[in-house]
VEXTOR-123362 format. One record per residue: residue number from 1; residue in one letter; chain; z, x, y of N, C-alpha, C in turn. Coordinates in Angstrom, 2 decimals. Atoms other than C-alpha are relative to their C-alpha. Layout:
// VEXTOR-123362
NODE   num   residu   chaine      n.pz      n.px      n.py     ca.pz     ca.px     ca.py      c.pz      c.px      c.py
NODE   NUM        A        A         Z         X         Y         Z         X         Y         Z         X         Y
...
// end
This chain:
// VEXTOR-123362
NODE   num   residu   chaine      n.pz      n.px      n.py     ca.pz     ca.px     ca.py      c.pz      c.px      c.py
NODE     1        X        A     -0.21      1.06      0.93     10.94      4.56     11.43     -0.62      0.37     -1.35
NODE     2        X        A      1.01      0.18      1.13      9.99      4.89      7.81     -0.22     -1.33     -0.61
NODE     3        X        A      1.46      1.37      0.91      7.55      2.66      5.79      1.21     -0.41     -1.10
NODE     4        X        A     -0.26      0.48      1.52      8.99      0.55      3.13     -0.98     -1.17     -0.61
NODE     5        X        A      0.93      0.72      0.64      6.20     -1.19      0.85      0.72     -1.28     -0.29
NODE     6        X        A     -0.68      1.37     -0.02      6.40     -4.59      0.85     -0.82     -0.34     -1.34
NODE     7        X        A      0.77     -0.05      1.27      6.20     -5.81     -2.85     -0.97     -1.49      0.12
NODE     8        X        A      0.98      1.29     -0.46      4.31     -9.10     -1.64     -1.14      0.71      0.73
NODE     9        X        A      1.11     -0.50     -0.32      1.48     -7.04     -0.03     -0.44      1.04     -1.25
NODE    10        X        A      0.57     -0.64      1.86      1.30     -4.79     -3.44     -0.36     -1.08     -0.96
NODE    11        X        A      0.11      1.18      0.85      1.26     -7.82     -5.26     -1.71     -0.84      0.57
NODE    12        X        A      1.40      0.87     -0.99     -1.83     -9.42     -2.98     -0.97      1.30     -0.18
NODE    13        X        A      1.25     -0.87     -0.12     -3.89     -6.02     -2.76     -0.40      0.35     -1.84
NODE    14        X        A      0.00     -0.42      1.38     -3.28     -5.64     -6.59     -0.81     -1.06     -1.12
NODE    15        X        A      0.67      1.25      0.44     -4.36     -9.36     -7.50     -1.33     -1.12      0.58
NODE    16        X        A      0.60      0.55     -0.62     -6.37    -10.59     -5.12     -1.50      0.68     -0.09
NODE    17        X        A      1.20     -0.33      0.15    -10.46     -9.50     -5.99     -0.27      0.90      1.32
NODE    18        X        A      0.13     -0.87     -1.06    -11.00     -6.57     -3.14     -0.89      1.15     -0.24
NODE    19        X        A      1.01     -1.09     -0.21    -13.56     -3.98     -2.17      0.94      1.00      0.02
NODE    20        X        A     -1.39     -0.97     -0.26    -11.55     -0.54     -2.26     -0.45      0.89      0.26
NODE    21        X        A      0.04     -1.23     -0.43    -12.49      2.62     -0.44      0.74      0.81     -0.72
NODE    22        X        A     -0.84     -1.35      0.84    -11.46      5.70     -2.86     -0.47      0.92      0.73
NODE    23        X        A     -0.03     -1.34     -1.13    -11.26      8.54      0.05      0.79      1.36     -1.14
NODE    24        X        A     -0.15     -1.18      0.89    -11.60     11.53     -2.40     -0.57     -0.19     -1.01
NODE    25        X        A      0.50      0.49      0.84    -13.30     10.16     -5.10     -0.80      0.71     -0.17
NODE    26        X        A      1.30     -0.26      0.43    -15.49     12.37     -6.98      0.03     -0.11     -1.26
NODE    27        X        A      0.55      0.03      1.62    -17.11     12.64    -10.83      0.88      0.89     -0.93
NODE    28        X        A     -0.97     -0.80      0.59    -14.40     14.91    -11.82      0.81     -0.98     -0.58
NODE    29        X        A     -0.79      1.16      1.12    -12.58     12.92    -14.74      1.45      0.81      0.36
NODE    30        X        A     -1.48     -0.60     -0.19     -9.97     15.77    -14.37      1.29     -0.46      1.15
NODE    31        X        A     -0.68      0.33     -0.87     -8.75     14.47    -11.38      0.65     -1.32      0.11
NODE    32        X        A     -0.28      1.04     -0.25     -6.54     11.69    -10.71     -0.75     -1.34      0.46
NODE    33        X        A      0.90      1.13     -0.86     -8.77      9.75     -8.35     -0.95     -0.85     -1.19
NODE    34        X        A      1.41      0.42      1.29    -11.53      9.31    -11.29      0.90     -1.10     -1.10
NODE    35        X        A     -1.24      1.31      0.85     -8.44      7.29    -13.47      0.34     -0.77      1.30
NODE    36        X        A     -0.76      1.25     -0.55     -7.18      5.09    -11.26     -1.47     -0.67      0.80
NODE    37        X        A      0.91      1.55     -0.27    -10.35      4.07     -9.80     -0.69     -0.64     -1.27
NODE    38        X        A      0.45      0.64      1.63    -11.29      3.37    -13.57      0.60     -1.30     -0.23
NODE    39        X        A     -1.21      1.08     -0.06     -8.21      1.40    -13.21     -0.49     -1.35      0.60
NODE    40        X        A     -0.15      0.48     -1.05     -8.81     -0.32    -10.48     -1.33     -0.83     -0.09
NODE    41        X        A      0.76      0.75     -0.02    -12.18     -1.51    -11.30      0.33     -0.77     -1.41
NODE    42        X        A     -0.20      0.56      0.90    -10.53     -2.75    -14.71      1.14     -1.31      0.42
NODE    43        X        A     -0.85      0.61     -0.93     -8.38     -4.81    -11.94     -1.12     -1.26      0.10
NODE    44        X        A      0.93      0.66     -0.70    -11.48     -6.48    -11.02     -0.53      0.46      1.28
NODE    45        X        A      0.41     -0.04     -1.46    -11.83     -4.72     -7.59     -1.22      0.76     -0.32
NODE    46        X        A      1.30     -0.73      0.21    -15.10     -3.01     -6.48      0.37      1.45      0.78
NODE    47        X        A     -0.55     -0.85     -0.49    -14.79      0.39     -5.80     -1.29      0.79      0.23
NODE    48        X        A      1.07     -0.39     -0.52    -16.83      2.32     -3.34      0.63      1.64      0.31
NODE    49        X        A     -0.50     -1.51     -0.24    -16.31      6.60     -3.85     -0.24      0.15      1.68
NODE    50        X        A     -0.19     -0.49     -1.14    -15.93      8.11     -0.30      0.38      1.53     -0.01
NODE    51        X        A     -0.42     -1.57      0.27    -16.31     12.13     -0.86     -1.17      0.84      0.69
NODE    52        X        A      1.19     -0.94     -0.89    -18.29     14.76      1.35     -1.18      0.15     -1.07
NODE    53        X        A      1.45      0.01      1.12    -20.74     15.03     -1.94     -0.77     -1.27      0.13
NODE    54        X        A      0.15      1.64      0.39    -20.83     11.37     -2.10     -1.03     -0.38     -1.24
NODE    55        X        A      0.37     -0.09      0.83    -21.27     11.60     -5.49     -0.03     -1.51     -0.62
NODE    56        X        A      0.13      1.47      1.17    -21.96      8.12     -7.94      0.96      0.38     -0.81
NODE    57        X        A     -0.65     -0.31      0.90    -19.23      7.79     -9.53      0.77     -1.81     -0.73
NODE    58        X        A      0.01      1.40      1.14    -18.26      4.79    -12.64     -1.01     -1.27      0.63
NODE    59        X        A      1.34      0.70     -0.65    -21.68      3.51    -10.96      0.53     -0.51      0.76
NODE    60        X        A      0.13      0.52     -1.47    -20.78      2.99     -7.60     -0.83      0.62      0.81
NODE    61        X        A      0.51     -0.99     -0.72    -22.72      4.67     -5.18      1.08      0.42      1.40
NODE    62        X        A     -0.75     -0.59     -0.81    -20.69      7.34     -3.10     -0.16      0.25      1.36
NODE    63        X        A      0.50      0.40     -1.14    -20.73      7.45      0.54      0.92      1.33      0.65
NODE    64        X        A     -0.55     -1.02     -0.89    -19.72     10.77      2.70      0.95     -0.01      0.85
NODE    65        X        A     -1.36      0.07     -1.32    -17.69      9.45      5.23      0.33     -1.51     -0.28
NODE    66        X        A      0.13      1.22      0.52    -16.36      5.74      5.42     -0.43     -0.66      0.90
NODE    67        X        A      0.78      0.76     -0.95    -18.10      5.04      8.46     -1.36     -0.36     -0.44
NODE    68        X        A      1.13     -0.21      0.80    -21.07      5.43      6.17     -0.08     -1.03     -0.96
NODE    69        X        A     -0.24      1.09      0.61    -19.76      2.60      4.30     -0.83     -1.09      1.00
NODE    70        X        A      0.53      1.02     -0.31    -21.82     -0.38      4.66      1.30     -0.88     -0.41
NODE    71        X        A     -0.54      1.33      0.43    -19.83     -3.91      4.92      1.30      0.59      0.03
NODE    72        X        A     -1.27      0.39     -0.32    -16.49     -5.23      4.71      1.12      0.93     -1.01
NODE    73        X        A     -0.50     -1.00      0.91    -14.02     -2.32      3.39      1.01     -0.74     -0.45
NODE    74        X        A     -1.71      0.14      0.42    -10.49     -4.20      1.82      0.87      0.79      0.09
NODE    75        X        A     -1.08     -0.41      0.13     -8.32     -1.54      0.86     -0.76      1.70      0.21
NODE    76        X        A      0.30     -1.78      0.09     -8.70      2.19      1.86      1.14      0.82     -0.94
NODE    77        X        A     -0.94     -0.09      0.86     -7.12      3.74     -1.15     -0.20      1.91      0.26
NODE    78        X        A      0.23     -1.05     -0.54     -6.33      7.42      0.30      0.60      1.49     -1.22
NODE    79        X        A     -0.18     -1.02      1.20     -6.35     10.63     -2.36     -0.51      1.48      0.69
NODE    80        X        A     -0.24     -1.35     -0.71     -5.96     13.22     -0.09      1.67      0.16      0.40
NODE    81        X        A     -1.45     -0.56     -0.40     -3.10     15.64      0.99      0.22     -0.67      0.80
NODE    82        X        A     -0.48      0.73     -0.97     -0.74     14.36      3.44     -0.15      0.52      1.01
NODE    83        X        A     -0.05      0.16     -1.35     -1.67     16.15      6.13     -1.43     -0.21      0.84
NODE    84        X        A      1.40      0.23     -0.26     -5.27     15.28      5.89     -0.05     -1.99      0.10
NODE    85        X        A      0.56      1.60      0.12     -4.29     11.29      5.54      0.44     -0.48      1.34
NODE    86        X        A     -0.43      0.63     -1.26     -3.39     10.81      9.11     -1.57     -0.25      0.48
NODE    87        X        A      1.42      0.10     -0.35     -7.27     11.33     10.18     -0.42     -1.18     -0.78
NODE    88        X        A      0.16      0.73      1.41     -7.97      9.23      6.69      0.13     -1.40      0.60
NODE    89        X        A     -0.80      1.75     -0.89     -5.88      6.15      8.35     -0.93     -0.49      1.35
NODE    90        X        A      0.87      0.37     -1.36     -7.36      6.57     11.96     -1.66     -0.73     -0.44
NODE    91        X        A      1.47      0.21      0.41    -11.26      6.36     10.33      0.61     -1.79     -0.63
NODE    92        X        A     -0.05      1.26      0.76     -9.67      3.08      8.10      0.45     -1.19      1.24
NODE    93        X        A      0.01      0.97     -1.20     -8.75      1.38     11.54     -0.91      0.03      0.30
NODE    94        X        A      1.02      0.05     -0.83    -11.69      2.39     13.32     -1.43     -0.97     -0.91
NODE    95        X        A      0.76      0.57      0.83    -14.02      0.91     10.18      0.84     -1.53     -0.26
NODE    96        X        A     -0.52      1.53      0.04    -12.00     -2.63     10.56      0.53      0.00     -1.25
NODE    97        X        A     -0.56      0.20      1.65    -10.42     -1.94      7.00      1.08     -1.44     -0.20
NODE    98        X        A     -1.12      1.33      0.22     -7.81     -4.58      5.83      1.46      0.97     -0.21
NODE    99        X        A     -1.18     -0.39      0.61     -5.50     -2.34      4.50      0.06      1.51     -0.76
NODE   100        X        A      0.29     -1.71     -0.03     -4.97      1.49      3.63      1.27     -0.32     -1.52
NODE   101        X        A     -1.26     -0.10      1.33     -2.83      2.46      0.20      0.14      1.82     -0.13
NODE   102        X        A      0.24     -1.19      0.24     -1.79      5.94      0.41      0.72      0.45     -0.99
NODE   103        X        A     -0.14      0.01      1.69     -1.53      7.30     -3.50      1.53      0.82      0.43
NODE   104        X        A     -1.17     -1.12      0.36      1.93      8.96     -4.94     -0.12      1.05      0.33
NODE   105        X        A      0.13     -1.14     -0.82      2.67     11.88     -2.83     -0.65      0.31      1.40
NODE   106        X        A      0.56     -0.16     -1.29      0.67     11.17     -0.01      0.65     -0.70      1.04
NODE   107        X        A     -0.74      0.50     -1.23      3.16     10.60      3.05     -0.28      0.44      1.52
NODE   108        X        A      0.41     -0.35     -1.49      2.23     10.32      6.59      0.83     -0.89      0.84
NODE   109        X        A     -1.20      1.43     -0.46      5.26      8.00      8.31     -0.96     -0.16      1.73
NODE   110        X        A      0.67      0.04     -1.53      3.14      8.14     11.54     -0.93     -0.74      0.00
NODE   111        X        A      1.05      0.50      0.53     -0.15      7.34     10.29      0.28     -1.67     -0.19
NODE   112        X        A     -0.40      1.08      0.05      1.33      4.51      8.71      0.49     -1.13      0.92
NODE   113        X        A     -0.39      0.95     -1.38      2.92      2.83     11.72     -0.97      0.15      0.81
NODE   114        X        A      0.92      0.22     -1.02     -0.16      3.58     13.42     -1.13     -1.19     -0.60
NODE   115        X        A      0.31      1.33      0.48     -1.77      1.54     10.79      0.52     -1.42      0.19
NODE   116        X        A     -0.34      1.26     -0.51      0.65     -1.47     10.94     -0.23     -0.40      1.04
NODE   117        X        A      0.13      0.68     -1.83      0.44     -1.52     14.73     -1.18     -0.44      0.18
NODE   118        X        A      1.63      0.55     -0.07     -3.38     -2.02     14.34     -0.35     -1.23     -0.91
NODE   119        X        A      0.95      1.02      0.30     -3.08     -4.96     12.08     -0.10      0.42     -1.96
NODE   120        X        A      0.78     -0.43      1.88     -3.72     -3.08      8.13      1.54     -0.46     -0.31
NODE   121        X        A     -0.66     -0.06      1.05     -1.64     -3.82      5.15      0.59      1.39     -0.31
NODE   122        X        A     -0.48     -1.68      0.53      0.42     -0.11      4.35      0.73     -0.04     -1.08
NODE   123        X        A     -0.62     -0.12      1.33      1.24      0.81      0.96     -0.02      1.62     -0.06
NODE   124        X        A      0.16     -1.34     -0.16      2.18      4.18      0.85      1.24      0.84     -1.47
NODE   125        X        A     -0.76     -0.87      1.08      3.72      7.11     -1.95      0.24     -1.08     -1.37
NODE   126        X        A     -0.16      0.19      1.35      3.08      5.10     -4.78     -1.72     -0.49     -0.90
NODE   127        X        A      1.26      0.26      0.09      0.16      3.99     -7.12     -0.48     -1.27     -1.06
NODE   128        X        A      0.24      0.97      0.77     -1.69      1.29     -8.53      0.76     -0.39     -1.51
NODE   129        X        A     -0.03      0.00      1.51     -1.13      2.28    -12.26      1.89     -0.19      0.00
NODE   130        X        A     -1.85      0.45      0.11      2.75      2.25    -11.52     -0.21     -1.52      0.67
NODE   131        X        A     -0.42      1.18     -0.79      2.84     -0.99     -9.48     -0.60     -1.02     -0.90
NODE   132        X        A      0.51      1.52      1.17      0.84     -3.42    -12.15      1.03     -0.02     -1.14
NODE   133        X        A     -0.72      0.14      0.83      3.28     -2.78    -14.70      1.59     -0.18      0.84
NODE   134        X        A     -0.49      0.47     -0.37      5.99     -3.07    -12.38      0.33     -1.83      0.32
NODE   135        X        A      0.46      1.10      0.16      4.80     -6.48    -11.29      0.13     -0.97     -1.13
NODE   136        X        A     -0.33      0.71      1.03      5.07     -7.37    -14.88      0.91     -0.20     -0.37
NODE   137        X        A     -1.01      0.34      0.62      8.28     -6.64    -15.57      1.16     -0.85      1.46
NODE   138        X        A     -1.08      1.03     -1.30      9.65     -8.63    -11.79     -0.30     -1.54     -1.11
NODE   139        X        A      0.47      1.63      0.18      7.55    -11.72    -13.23      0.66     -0.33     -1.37
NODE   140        X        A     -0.06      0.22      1.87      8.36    -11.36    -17.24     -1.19     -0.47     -0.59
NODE   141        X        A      1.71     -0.07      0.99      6.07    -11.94    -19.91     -0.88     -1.24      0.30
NODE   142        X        A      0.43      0.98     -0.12      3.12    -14.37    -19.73      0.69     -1.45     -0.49
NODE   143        X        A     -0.14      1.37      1.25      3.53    -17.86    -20.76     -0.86     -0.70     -0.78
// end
């Protein structure tokens, strides 16, 4: 079966105030991960790095694994290759996550249905910074 993102669960993980696991997240600006969780805390969410350094990064404090995560995770937002986000997913069930988002390019159609079957939210091959401006143009301009 493949995944199709449901734009009512993008819409809820995107608006709704959420804790967010960034699985890859380090201090490297060069890298993708370092923008969009910039993003993402300009969202309002709180974002907790998750990188074998477990480096501090836009003052969060970083955490090695996400079992290492203290407290209630929301969204596991996954910035690894695809054939490293199947493990990625399993750890975001086993840590009671809410919901896994795996970034543009990262496809695991397995993973994912192993997520839904457990219960998470799956957002997969696309990314925040595209989906808020999407969002804007379903709704149209403020009023």
């Amino acid at each position: 079966m493949t995944h199709t993102n449901d734009p009512d669960v993008i819409r809820r993980l995107l608006t709704e105030p959420g804790r967010w696991a960034v699985v890859g997240l380090s201090d490297n600006p060069d890298r993708v991960a370092y923008g969009i969780a910039s993003y993402l805390q300009g969202l309002g969410m709180e974002i907790v790095p998750v990188h074998p350094k477990a480096e501090t990064v836009h003052g969060a404090r970083g955490y090695a694994t996400l079992a290492d995560v203290p407290g209630q995770i929301d969204v596991v937002d996954v910035f690894v290759r695809s054939e490293l986000a199947g493990d990625v997913v399993d750890q975001a069930i086993a840590v009671g996550a809410k919901a896994v988002w795996l970034q543009l390019g990262v496809i695991d159609e397995a993973a994912a249905e192993r997520a839904a079957r457990a219960g998470l939210d799956v957002v997969m091959d696309t990314c925040p910074a595209i989906e808020v401006p999407r969002m804007a143009d379903r709704t149209g301009p403020a009023a």
